[in-house]
N, CA, C and O of each residue as an XYZ file, in Angstrom:
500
protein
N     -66.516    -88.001    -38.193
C     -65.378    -87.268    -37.677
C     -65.137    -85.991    -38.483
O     -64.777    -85.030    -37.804
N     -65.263    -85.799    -39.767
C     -64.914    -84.861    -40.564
C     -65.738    -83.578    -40.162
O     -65.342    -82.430    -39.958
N     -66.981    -84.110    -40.111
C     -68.303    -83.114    -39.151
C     -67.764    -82.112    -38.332
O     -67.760    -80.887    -38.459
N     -67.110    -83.182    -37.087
C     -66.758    -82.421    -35.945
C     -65.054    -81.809    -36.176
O     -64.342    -81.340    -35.288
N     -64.783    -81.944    -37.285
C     -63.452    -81.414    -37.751
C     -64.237    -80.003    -38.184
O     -63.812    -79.010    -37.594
N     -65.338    -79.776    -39.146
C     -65.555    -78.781    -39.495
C     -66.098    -78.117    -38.810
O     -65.906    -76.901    -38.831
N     -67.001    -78.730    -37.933
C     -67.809    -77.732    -36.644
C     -66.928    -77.114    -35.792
O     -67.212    -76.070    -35.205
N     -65.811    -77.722    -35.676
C     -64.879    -77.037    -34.723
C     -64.004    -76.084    -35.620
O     -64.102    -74.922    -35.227
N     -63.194    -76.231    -36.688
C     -63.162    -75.174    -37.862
C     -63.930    -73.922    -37.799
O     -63.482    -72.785    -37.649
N     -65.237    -74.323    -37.946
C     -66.281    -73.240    -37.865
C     -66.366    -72.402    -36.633
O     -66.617    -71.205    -36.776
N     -66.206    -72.840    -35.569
C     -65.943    -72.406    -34.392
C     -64.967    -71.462    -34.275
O     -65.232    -70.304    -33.950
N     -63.663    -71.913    -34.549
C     -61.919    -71.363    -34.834
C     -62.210    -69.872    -35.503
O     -61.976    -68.809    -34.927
N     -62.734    -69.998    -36.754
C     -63.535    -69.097    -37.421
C     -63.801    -68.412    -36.939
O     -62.901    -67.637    -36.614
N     -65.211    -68.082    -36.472
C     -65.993    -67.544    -35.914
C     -65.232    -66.565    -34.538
O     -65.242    -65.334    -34.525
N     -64.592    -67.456    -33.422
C     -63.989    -66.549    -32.554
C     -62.576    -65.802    -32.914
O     -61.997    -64.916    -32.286
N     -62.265    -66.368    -33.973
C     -60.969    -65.416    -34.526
C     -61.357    -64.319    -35.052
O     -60.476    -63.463    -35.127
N     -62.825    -63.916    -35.619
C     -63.077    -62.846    -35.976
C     -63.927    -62.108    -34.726
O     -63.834    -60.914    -34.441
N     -64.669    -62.970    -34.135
C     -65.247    -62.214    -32.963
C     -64.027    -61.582    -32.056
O     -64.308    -60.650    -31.304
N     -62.949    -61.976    -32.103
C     -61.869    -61.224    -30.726
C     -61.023    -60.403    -32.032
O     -59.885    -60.045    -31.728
N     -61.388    -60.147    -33.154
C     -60.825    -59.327    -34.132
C     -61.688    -58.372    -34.293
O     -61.129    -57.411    -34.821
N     -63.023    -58.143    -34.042
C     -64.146    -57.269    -33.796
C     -63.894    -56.580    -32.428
O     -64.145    -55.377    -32.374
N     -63.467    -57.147    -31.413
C     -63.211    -56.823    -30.179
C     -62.106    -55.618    -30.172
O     -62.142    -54.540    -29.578
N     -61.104    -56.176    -31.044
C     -59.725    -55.469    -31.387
C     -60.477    -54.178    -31.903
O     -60.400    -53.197    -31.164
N     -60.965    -54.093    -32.701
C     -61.745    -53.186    -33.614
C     -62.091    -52.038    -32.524
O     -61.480    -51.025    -32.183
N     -63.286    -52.592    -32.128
C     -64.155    -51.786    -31.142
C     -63.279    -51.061    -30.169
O     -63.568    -49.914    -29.829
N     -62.102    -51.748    -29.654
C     -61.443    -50.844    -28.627
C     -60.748    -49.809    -29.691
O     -60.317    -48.799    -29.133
N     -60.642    -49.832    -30.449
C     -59.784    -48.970    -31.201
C     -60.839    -47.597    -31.778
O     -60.683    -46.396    -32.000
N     -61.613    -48.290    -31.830
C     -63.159    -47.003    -32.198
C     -63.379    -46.583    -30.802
O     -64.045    -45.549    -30.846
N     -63.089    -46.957    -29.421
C     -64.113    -46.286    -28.613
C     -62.961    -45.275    -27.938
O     -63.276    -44.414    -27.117
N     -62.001    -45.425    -28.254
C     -61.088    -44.075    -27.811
C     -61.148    -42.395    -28.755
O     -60.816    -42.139    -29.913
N     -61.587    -41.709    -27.909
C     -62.211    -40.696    -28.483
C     -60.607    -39.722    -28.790
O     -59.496    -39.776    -28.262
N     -61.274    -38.769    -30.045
C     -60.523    -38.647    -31.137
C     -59.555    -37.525    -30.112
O     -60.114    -36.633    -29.473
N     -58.198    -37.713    -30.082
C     -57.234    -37.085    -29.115
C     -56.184    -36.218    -30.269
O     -55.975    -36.481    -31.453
N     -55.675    -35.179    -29.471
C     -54.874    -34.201    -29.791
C     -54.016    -35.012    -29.605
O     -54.260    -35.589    -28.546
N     -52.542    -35.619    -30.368
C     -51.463    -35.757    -29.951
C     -50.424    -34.666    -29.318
O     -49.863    -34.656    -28.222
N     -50.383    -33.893    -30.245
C     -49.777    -32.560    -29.756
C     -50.134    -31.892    -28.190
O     -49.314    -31.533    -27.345
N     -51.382    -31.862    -28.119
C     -51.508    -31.643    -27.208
C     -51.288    -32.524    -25.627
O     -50.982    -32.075    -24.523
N     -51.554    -33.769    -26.020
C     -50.695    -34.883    -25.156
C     -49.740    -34.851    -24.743
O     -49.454    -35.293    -23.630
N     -48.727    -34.145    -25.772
C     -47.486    -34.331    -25.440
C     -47.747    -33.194    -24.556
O     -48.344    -33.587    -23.554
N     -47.617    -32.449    -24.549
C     -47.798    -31.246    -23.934
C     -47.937    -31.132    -22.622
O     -47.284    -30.497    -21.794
N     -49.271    -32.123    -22.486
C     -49.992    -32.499    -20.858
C     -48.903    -33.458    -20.049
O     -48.644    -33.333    -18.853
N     -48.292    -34.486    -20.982
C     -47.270    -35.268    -20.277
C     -46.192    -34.848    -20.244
O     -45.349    -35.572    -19.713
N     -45.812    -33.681    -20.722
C     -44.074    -32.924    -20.091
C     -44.436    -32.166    -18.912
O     -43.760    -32.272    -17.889
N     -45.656    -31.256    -18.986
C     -45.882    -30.666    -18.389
C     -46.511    -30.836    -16.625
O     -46.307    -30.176    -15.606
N     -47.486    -32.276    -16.981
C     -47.677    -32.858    -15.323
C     -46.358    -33.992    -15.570
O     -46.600    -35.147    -15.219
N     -45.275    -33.766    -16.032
C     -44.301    -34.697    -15.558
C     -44.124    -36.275    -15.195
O     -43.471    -36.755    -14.268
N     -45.139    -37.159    -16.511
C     -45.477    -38.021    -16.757
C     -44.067    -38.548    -17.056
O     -43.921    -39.754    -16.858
N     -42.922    -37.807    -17.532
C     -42.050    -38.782    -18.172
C     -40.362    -38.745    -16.977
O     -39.163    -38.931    -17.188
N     -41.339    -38.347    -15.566
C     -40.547    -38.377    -14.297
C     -40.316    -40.208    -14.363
O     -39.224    -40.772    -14.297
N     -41.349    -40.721    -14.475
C     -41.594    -42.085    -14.528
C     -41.451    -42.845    -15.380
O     -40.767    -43.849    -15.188
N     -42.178    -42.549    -16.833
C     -42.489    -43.192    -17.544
C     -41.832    -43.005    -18.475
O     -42.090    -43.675    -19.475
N     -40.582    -41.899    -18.532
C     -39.755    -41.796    -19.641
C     -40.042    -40.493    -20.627
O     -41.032    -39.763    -20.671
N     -39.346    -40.479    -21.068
C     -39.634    -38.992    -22.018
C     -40.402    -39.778    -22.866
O     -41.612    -39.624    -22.698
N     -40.135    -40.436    -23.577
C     -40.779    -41.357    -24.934
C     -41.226    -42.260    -24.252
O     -40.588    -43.243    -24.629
N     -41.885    -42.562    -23.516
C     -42.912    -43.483    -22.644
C     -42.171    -44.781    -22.688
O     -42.792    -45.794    -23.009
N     -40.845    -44.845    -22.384
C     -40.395    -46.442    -22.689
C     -40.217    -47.046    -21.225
O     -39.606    -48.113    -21.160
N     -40.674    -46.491    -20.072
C     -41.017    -46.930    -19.144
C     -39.507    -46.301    -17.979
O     -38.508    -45.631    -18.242
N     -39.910    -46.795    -16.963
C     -38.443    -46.732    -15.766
C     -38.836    -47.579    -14.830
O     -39.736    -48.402    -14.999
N     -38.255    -47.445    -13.895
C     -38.098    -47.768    -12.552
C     -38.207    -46.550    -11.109
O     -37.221    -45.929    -10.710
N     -39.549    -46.422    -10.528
C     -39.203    -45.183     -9.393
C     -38.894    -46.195     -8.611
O     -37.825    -46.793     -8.490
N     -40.497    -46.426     -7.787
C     -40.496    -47.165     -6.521
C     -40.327    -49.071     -6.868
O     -39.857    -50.070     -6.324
N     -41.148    -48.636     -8.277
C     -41.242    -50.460     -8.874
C     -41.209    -49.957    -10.264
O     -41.459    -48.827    -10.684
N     -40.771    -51.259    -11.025
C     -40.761    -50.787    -12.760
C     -42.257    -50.313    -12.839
O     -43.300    -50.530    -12.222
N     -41.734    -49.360    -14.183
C     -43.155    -48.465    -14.377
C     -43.350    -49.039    -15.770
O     -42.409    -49.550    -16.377
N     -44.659    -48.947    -16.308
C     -44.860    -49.791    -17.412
C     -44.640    -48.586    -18.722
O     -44.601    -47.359    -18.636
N     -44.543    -49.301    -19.683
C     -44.275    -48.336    -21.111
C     -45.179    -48.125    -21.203
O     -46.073    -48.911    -20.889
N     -45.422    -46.701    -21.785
C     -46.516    -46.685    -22.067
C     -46.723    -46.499    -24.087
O     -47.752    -46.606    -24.754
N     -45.297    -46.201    -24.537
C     -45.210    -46.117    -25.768
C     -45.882    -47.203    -26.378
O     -45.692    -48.360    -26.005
N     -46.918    -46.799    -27.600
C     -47.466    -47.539    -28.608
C     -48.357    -48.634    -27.965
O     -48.509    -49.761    -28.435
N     -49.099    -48.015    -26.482
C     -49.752    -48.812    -25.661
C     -50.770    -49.619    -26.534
O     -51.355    -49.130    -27.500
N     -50.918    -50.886    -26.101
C     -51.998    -51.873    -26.107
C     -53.184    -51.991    -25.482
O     -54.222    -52.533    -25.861
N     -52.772    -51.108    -23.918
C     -54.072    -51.099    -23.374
C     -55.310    -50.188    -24.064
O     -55.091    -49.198    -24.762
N     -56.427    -50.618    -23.795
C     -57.443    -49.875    -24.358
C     -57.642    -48.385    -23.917
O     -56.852    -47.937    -23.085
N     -58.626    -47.592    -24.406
C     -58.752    -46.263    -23.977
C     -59.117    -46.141    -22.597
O     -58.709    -45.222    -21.886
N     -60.305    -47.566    -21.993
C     -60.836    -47.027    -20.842
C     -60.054    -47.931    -20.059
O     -60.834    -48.215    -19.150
N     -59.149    -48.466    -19.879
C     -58.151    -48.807    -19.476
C     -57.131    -48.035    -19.045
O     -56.588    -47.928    -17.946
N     -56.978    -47.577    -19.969
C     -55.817    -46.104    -19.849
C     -56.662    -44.815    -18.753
O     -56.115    -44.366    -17.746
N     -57.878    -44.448    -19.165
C     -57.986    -43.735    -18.251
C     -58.355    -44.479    -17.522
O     -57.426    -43.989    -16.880
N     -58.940    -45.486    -16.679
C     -59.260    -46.295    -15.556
C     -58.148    -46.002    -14.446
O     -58.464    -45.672    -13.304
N     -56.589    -46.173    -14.937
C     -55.423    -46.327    -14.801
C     -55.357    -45.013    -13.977
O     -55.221    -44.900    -12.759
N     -55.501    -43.915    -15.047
C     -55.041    -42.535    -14.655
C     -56.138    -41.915    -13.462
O     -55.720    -41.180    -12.568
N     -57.360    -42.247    -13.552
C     -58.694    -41.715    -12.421
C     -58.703    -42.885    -10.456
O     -58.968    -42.745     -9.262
N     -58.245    -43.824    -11.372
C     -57.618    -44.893    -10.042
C     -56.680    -45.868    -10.176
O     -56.867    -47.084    -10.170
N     -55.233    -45.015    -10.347
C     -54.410    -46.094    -10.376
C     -53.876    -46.990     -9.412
O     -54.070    -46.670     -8.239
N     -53.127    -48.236     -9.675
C     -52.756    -48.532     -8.992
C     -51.145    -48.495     -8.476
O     -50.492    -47.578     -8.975
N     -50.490    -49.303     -7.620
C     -48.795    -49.031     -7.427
C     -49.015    -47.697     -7.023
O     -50.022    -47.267     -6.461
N     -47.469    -46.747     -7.521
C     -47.674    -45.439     -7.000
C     -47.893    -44.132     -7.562
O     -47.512    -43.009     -7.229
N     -48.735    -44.651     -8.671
C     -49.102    -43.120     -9.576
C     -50.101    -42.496     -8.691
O     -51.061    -43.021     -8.128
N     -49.835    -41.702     -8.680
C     -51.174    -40.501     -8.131
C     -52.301    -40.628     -8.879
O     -52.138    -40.958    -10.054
N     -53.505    -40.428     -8.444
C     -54.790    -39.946     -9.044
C     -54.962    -38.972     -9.308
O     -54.490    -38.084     -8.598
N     -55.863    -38.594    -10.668
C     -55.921    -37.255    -11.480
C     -57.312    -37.494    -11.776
O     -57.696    -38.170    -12.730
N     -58.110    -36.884    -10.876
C     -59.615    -36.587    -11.086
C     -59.908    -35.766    -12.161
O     -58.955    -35.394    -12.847
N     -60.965    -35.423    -12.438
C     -61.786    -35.037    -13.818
C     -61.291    -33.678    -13.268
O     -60.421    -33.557    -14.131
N     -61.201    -32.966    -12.794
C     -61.022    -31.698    -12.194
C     -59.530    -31.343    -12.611
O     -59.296    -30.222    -13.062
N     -58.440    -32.354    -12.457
C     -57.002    -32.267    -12.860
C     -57.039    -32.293    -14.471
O     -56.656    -31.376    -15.198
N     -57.411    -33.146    -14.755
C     -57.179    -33.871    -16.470
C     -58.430    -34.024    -16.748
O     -58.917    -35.013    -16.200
N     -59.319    -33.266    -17.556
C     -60.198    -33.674    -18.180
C     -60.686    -35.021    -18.930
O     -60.172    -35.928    -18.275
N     -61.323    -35.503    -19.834
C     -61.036    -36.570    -20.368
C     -61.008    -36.587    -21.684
O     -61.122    -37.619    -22.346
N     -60.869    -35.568    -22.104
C     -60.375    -34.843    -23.111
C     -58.716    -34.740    -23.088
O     -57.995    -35.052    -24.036
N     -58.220    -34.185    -21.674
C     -56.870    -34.210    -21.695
C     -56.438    -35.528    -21.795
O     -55.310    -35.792    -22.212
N     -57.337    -36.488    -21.404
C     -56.913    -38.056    -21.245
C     -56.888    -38.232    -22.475
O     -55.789    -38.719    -22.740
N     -57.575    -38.089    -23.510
C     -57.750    -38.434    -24.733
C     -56.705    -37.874    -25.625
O     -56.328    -38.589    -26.554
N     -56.383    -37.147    -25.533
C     -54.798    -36.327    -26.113
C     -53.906    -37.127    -25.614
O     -53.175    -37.671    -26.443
N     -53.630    -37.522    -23.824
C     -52.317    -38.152    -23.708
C     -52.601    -39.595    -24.344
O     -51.635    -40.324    -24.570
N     -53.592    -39.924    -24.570
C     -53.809    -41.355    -25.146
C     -53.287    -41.702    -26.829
O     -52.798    -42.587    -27.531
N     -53.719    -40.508    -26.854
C     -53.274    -39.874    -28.668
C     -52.027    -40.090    -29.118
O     -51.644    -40.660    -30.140
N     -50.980    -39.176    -27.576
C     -49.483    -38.967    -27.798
C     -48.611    -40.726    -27.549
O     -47.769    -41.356    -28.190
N     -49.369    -40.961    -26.312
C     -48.988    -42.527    -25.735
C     -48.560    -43.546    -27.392
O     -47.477    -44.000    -27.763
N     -49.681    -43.587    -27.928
C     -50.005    -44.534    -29.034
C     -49.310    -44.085    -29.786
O     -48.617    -44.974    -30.282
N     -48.999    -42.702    -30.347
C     -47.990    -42.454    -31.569
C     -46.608    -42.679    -31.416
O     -45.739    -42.576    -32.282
N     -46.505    -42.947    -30.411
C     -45.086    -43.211    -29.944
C     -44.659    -44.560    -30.132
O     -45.304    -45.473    -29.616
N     -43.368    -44.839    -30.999
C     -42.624    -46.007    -31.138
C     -43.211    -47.093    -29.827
O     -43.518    -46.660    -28.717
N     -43.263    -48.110    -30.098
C     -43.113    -49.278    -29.354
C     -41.793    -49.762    -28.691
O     -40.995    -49.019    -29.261
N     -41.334    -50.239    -28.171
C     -40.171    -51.277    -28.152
C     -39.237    -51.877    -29.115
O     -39.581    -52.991    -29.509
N     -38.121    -51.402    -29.598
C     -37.936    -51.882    -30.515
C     -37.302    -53.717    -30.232
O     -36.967    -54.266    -29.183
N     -37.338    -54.170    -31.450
C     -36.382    -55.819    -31.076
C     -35.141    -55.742    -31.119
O     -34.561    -54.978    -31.891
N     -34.389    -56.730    -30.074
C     -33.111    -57.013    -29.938
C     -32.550    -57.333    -31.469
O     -31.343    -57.566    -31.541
N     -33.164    -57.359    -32.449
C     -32.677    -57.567    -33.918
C     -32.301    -56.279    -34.374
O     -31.537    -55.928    -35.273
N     -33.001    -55.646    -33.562
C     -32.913    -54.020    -34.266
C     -31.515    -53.169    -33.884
O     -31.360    -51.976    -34.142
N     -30.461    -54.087    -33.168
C     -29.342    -53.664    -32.676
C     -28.298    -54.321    -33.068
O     -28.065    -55.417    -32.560
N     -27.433    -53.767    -34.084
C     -26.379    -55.098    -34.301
C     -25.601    -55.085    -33.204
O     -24.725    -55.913    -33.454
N     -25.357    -54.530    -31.891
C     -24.237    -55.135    -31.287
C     -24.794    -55.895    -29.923
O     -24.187    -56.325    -28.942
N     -26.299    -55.881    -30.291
C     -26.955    -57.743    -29.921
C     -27.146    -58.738    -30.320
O     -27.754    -59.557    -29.631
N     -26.548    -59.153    -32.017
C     -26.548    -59.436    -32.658
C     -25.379    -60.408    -32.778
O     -25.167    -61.399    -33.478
N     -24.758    -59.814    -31.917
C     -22.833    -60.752    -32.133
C     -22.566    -61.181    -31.334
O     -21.487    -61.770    -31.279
């Protein structure tokens, strides 16, 4: 029994660092973005009609997702922006480069997250 205590241990192991390599890799394959210039692209095509000035999301037609301090990956993010779904418009290579994608990806991520209901004392009482 101890065997299959450690073989499975070893296992635990093993995929906790393999989906921590995973983490890794998405974080290397987003190519190196202008924040500044992100911001720029998202005031300017009016990204934060929807999504908020500080990407903390809204409501147009259906809630719109945050995009502050996104989780999704890079080709995710542009996947999103070249064929989205719900009711964002599409922005072909011709609109937004992927370069420009890579800047708003830049600005997206530097941006605060969500903060916690702890982070408010008068949710607190």
């Amino acid at each position: 029994m101890n065997r299959c205590i450690r073989v499975a241990g070893i296992a635990l192991v093993a995929g906790f660092f393999c989906a921590a390599g995973l983490a890794v890799a998405y974080a290397q394959d987003a190519p190196k973005g202008d924040a500044a210039n992100g911001k720029r692209i998202y005031l300017a095509d009016k990204c934060y009609t929807c999504h908020g000035r500080s990407g903390q999301g809204g409501a147009y037609n259906t809630p719109t997702p945050i995009l502050a301090h996104t989780a999704l990956p890079f080709e995710g993010f542009k996947g999103q922006i070249r064929n989205p779904i719900n009711d964002m418009p599409a922005y072909s290579a011709a609109i937004l480069s992927d370069q420009d994608i890579a800047d708003l990806y830049a600005f997206v991520t530097s941006l605060p997250g969500p903060g916690s209901p702890k982070d408010f004392p008068l949710l607190n009482n």
